[in-house]
Every structure is written in C-alpha cells, then in structure tokens.
C-alpha positions as CSV (number, residue, x, y, z in Angstrom):
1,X,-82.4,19.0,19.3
2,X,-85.6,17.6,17.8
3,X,-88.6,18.1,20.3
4,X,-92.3,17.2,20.1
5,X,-95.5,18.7,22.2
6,X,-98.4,16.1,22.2
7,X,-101.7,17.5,23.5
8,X,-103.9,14.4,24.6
9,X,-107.5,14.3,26.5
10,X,-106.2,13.2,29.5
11,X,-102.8,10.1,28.6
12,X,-100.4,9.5,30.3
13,X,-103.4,10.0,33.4
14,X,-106.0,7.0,32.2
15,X,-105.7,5.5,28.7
16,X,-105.6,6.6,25.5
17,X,-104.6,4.8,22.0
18,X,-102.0,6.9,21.7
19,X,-100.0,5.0,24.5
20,X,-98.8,2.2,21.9
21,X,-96.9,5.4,19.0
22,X,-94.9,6.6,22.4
23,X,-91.8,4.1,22.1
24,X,-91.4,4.9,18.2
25,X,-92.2,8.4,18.4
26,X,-89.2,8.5,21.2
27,X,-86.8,6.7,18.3
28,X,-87.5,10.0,16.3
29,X,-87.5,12.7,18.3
30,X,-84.9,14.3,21.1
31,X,-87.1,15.5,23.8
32,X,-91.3,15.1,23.9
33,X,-93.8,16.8,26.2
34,X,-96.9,14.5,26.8
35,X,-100.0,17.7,27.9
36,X,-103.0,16.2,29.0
37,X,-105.7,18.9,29.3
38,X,-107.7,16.5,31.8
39,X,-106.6,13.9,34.7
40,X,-109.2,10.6,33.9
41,X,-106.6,7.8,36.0
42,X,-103.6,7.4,38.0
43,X,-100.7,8.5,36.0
44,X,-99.0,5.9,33.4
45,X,-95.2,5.8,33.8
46,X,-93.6,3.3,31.9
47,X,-92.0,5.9,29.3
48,X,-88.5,6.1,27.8
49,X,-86.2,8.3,29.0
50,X,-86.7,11.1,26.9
51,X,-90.5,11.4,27.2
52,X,-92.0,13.8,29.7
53,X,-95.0,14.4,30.8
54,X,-97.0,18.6,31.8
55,X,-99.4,18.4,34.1
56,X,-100.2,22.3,34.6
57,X,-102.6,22.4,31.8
58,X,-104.8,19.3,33.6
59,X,-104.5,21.2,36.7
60,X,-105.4,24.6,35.1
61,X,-108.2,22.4,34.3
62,X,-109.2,20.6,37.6
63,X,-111.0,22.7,40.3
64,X,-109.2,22.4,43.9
65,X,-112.5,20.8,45.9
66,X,-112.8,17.2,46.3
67,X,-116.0,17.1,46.2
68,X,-117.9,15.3,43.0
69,X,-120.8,17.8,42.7
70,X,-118.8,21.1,43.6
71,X,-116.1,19.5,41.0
72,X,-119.0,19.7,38.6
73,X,-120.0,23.3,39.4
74,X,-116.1,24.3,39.4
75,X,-115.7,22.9,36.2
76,X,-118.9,24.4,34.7
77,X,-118.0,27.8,36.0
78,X,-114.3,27.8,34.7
79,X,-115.4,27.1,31.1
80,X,-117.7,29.8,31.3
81,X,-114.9,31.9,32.7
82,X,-112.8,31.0,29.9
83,X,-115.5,31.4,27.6
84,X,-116.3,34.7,28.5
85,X,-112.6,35.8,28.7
86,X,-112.2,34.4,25.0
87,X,-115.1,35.7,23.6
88,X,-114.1,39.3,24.9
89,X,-111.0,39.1,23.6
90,X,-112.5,38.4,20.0
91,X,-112.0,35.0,19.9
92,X,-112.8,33.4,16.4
93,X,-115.8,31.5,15.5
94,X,-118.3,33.4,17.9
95,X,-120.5,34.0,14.5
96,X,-121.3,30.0,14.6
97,X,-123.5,31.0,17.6
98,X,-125.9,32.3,15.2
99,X,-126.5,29.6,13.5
100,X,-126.2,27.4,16.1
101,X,-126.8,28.4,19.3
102,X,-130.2,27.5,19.9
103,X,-129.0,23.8,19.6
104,X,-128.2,22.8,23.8
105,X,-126.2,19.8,22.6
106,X,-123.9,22.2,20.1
107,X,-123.9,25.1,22.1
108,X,-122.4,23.2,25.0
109,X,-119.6,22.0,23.0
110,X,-118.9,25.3,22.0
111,X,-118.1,26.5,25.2
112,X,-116.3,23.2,26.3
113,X,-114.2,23.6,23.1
114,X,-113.9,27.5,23.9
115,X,-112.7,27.1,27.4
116,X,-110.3,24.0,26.7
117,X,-109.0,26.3,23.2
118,X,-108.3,29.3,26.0
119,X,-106.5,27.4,28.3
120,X,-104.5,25.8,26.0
121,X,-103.8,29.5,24.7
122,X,-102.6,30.7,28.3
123,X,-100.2,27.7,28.9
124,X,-99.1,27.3,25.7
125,X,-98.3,31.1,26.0
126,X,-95.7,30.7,28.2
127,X,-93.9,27.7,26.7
128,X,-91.0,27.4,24.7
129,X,-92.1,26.6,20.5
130,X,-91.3,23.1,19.6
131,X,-90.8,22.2,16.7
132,X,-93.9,19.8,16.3
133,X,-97.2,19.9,18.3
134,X,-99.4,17.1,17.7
135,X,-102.6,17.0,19.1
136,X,-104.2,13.4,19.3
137,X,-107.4,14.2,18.5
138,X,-108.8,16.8,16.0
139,X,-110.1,20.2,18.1
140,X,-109.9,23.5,18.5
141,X,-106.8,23.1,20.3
142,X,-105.2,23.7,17.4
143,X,-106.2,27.6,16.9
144,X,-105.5,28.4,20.5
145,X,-101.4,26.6,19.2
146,X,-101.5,28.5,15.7
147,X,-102.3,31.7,17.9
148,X,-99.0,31.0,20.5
149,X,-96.4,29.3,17.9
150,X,-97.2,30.9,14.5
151,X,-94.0,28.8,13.6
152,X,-94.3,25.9,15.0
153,X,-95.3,22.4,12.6
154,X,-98.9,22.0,14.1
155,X,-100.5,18.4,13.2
156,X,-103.1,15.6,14.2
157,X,-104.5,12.7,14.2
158,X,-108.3,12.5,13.5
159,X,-110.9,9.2,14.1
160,X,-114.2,9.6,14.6
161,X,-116.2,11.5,16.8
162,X,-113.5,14.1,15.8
163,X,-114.7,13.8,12.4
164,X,-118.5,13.0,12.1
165,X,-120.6,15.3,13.7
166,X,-123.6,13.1,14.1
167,X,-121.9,11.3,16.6
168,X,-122.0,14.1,18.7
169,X,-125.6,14.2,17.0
170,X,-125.1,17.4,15.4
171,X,-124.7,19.0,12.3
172,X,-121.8,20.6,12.4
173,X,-118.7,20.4,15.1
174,X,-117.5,23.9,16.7
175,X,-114.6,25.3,15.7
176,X,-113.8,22.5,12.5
177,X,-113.4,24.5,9.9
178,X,-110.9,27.3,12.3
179,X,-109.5,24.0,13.7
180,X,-108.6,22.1,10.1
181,X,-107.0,25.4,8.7
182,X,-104.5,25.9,11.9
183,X,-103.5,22.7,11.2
184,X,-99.9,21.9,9.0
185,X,-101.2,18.3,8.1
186,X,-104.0,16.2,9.2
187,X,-103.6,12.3,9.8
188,X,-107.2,10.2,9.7
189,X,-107.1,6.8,11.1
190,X,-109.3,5.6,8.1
191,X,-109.6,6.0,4.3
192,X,-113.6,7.0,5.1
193,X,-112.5,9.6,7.7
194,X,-109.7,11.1,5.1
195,X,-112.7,11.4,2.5
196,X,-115.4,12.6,4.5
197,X,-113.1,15.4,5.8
198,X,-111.7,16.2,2.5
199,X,-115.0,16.4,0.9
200,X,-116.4,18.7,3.3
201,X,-113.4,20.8,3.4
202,X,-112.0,20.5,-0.4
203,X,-110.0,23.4,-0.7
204,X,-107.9,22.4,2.5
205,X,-107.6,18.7,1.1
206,X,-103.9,18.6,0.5
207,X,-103.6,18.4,4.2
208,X,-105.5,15.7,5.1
209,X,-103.7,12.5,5.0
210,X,-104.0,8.7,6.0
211,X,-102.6,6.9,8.4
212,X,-103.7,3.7,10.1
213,X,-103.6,2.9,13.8
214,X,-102.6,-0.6,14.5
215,X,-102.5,-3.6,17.4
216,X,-99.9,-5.5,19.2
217,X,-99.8,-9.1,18.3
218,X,-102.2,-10.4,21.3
219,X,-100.2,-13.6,20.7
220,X,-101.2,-16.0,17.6
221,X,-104.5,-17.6,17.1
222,X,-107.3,-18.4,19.5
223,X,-108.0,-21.0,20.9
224,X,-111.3,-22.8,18.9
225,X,-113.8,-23.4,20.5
226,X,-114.1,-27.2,21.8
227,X,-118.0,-27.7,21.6
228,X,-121.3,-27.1,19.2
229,X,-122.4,-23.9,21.2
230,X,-122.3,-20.4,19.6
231,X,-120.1,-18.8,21.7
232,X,-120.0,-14.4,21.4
233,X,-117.8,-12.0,22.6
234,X,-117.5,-8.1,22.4
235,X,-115.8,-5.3,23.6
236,X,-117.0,-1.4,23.6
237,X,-118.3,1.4,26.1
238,X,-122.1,0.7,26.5
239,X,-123.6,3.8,25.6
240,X,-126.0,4.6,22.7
241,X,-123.5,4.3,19.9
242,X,-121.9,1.6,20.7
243,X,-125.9,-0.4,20.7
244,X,-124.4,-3.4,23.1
245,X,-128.4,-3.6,23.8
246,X,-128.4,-5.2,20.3
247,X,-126.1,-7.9,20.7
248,X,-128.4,-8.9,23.6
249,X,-131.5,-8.9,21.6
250,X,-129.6,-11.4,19.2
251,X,-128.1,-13.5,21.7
252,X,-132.3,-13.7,22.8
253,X,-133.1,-14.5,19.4
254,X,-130.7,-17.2,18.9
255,X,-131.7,-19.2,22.3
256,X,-135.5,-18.9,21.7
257,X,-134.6,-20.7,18.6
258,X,-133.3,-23.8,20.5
259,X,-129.2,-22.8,20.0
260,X,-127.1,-23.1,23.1
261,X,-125.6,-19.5,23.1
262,X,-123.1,-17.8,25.1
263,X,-122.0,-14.4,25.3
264,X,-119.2,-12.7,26.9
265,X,-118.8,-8.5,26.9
266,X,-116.4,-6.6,28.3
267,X,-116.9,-2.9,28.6
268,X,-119.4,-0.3,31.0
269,X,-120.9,2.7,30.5
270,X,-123.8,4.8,30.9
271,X,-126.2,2.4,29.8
272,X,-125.1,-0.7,31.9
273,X,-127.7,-0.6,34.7
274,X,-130.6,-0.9,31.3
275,X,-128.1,-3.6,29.8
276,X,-128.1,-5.7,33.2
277,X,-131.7,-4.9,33.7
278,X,-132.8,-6.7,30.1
279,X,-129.8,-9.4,30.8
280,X,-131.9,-10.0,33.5
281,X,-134.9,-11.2,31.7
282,X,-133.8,-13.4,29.2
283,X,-134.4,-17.1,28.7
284,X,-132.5,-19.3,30.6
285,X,-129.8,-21.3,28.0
286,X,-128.9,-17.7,27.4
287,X,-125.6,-17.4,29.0
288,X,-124.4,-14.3,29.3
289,X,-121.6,-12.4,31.6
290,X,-121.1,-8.8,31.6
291,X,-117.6,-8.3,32.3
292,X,-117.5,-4.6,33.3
293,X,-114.4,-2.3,32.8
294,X,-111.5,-5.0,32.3
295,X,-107.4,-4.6,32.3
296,X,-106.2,-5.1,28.8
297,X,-104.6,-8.3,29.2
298,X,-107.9,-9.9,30.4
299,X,-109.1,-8.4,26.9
300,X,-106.4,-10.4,25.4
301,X,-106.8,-13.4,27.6
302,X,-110.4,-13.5,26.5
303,X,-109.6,-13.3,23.0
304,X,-107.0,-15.9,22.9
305,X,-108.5,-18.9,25.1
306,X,-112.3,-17.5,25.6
307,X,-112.5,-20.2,23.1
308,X,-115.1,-17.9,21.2
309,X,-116.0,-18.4,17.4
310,X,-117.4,-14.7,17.0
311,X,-117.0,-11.0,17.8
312,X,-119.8,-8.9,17.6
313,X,-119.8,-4.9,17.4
314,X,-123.1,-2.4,16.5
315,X,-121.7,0.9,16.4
316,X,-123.9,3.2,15.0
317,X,-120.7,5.7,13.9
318,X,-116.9,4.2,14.1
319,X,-114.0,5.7,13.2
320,X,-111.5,2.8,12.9
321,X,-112.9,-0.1,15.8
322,X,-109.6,-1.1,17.4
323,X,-111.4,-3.9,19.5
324,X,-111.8,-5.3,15.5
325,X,-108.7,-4.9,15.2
326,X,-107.5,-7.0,17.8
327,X,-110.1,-9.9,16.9
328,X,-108.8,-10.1,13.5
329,X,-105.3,-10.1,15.1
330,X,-106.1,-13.7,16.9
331,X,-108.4,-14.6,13.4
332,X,-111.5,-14.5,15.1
333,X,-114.7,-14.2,12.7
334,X,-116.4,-10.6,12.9
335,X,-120.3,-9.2,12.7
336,X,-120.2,-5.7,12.3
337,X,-121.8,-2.7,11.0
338,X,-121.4,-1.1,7.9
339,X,-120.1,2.4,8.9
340,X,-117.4,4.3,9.0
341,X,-113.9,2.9,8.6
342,X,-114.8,-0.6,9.9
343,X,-115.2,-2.3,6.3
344,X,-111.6,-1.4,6.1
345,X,-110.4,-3.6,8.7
346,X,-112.8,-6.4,7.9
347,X,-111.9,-6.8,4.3
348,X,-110.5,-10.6,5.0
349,X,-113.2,-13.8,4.2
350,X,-115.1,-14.9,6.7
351,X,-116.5,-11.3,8.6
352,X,-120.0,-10.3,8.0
353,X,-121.0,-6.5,7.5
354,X,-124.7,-5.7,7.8
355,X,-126.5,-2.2,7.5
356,X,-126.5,-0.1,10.3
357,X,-130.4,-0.9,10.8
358,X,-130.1,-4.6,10.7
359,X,-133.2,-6.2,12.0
360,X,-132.4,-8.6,15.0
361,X,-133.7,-11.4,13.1
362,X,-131.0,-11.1,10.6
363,X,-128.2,-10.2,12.6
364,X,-128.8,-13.5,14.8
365,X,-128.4,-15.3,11.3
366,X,-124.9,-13.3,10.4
367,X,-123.9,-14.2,13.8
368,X,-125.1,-18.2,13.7
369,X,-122.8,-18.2,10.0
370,X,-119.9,-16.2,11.3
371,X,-119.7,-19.0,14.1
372,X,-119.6,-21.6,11.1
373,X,-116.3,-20.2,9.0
374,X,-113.3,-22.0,9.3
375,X,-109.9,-22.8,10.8
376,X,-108.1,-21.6,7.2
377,X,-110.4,-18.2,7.1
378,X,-109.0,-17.7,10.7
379,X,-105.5,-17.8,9.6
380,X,-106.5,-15.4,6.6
381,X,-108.0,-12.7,8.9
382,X,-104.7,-12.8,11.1
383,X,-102.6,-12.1,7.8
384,X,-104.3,-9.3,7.0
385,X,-104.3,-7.7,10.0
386,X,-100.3,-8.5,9.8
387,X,-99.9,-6.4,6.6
388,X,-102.4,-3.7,7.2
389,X,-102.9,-3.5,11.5
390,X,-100.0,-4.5,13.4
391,X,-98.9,-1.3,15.5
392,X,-94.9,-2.5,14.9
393,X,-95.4,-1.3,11.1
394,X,-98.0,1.3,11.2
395,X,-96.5,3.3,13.9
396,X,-93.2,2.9,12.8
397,X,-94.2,4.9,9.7
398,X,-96.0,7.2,11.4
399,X,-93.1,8.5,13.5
400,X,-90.7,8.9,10.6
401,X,-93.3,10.9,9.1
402,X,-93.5,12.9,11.5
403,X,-90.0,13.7,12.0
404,X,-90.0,14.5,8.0
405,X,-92.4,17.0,8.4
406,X,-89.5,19.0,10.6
407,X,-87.7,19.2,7.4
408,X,-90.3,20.1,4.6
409,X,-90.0,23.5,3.2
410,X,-92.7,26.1,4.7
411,X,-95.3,27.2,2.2
C-alpha cells in the first residue's frame, strides 16, 4: 500500500494552494496524511476517502490559553523551548549564528525554523515511515524528516519566499543549505525559482526540478467591459511586497489626467489601515473599492463579469503569482512587474512587464495601453494559460511523478 505524508503551514485548517493537487494526488497514492504544523482556519473537509488529515503536530504547536496576547507569549516561549532543547542536543546549523546572529530579522527565523524543525522531529518520531513525505513548502522540516525516516523518499515543492531570501529581506535563509541536501528531489513552481536555487546550490542541482502550479478554469472569458472607463482590478495581501499602495498612486495619476478610472482590489493585510487612509484622499472620479479578504468565488465572479479591461500586480519578489494566473485564465490584459517567475506566465501578447522601480508616471501609461488590447489578444492569453496553467494538466503530472519517485532506484 502506497502512502504519502504531506507537511503543510497550516491546510487543511485555512487555505493553502496545495488544496487544488489533493484529488490527483489521491488517484496515485493508497493512503495520505495531510500534517499541518499550524491551525490558521476552521478545518477544510471536502477530501476523498483516502486522505486524512494529523492534527497533533498543530496542537504540539498551539499553546492551551485563549487568550491572544498569552497565545503570543506561549508561542514565543515554546520555540525557545524547542530551540534550546535542539540546540543541546547538537542540532545542525548552530554555526550560522555566527555569521548571522546579530541580524534580529534572521535570527528570529532561526529559532522559528528551529522550534517548528524539533517538533516536527518529536512527532515524526513516533510515526510510522511512509514511503513519501512531501513538504509544501521548502524548510527545515526536511532535516528534522531525514533525521526520523533515513529511508523514507523526502521531497518538495519550492516558490518564493522559500527560495529568495530578500523577501524575508535577508541574505541568506536558515537552515537552506541543511534543508536542500535532506531533500530526495526538489520541485520549483518556476523556471526562475529552479535556476536561482540551482545556481546557488550547483553541486545539489540534479535535484531540483520544475514543475508548474496551475488554475481551475474560472469559467471562459470575461465579460468586456461595456463603457470608455479604465476599469482595474487586483488581488494580493497588502503588505510591503505586494506594493498595492502603488496601484493607488496610478489609479491617482490616471484621474488627475481627466480619465474616468475605476479600481477594484480584493485582498487585506498589514498595510490596509495606510491603504484606506491614502484611498481616502484621492480626487473624486477616482473610484475605488477595497474589497477586503473575499471567498474565492467572489474572486472569480469578479474576474468573469467585473467587466474589467486590466489586472494590475507590484510585487516586489514573486514566486509564480497565481492571481496572474487566473486573469490570464478569463484573458484579461496584465501590468506586472518584472520579477521572479511572473514573465513566465505572461508570455502571451497583450500583458505589460515593467521594472520593479517603475515610476508611477509610467506605470499609469502601461495600465491606460493594457486597457486598450483587444478581444483576439484576450482569447490568446486564455490559450496559453490552457497549455501551460490549467491545474487539470499540471497537477495531473505532478502526482504521477510523484508516485514514480516510489519506484526509482536509491542512490
């Protein structure tokens, strides 16, 4: 009997992109163990029958008081526990303290990644070795696996913060380099990603592969929109990567300069209270609504009869943007930046890719010609995303190649 351990950040409990491989990974394999190391949501249940789902290693995690701020100390205090009980047991990687400890930002990943690696170690510990553990993101998970199944196929998928470390804005992530050699095979969601990695790490190369995420069909083309106006929409966390700020700047832009402009985002974050705050101040045929946190479907709804003519994102750092992917899935024309693996899903006519440090000025101009393209480029930009982005295919493949890896001759 075939059986599969996926380690997640907190699916089935909240979202995670991993939901849409579940029903093909369950084609492929016997028995699989979903093992969130966090609780973010109320539980997702919709599963086949052989998918199950550990939640002792989220409640390992998760301190017993209610309350928000004693949560907070709880959780502080148990990595530190862990920490401490890893380090003393000679855990590996304490020597990147040295060179890296007087960095607060790194340091504190350190002994998140510590405490979540020990943890892992002590469940793991007292599991039964599957044949495959996959971990959904790329982490020191991995070492704490290698250390309990020695045997056991150990691989993952990796996208972007997991990759770049100046996401994280540092210099270096703790624990990569232990992490990428405890892992069998490595699966990037873009062709950047799967270079940047194997540069960095060249003489573990022949592990890291490629493999695309992909999007349901949200359900044909949108709808066009039935007036002159410029009409925007986006969808991303509103946080300092993501630069939502920007789009606002350029919706500003566009209605000083006499256009009737609308813009739609869905998506909240840290920086929503300074988002609403400048939404607040802008001129008056400016029309914008700041959707929030949203259901899926609205997302989907919104792409199909928001009757918009472009999607805007500013990432600073992507790994692959899957809110691209689902705007080039209904053919609507994209502004985006130039970074990371998002060139690779806008490769169809009609999208716009601008430096990372666009001025305003010109990314109000990409967005005024991106509204202009036409009904043809639209159907082009859904037929790529057809061969190259639709989750039916790409995770399809992916399963089978996992379930290959069961049979491939240990080095």
């Amino acid at each position: 009997m075939s059986s599969l351990v996926i380690i997640t950040n907190h699916f089935p409990y909240g979202g995670e992109f991993i939901s849409g491989e579940i029903e093909y990974l369950s084609k492929e394999f016997d028995e699989i163990m979903l093992v969130p190391l966090r609780f973010k949501g109320p539980r997702i249940n919709l599963f086949p029958k052989n998918v199950f789902t550990d939640p002792s290693l989220a409640l390992a995690n998760m301190p017993d008081n209610s309350s928000r701020h004693l949560q907070v100390l709880g959780r502080s205090i148990r990595r530190l526990v862990y920490a401490i009980g890893a380090i003393n047991q000679g855990w590996p990687g304490n020597s990147e303290i040295k060179r890296n400890g007087p960095l607060k930002k790194w340091l504190w990943q350190y002994i998140i990644n510590i405490s979540d690696s020990f943890a892992v170690l002590q469940w793991a510990k007292t599991q039964k070795q599957p044949d495959i553990a996959y971990t959904y993101w790329l982490g020191a998970s991995a070492i704490a696996l290698r250390h309990a199944w020695p045997n056991a196929i150990i691989v993952s998928r990796a996208h972007g913060y997991d990759i770049y470390p100046e996401q994280s804005g540092l210099s270096e992530l703790p624990f990569h380099d232990l992490a990428i050699l405890s892992y069998d095979k490595i699966f990037c969601v873009s062709r950047h990603g799967q270079h940047y990695l194997s540069s960095r790490y060249h003489s573990q190369k022949n592990k890291i592969y490629y493999a695309r995420l992909g999007v349901d069909d949200v359900g044909g083309l949108a709808k066009p929109p039935n007036n002159k106006a410029i009409k925007i929409f986006s969808v991303s966390s509103v946080d300092v990567n993501k630069r939502v700020e920007r789009i606002a700047q350029a919706v500003e832009y566009i209605a000083q300069h006499g256009i009737n402009v609308s813009w739609v985002h869905a998506g909240d974050g840290p920086g929503m209270s300074r988002l609403l705050a400048y939404v607040r101040t802008m001129c008056a045929n400016a029309h914008v609504s700041l959707l929030g946190q949203v259901p899926q479907e609205q997302i989907y709804d919104q792409l199909l009869n928001g009757r918009f003519n472009v999607f805007v994102n500013q990432s600073l750092s992507e790994g692959v943007p899957v809110s691209i992917m689902e705007a080039q899935s209904v053919g609507l024309a994209t502004v985006a930046t130039n970074t990371g693996g998002t060139p690779e899903v806008l490769c169809a006519e009609g999208n716009i890719l601008h430096p990372v440090h666009e001025s305003i000025a010109k990314l109000a101009d990409h967005i005024i010609i991106a509204s202009h393209y036409s009904a043809d480029a639209a159907i082009r930009r859904r037929a790529v995303w057809a061969k190259l982005y639709n989750s039916n295919l790409n995770y399809r493949n992916f399963a089978s190649a996992l379930r290959r890896e069961m049979h491939r001759p240990i080095p």
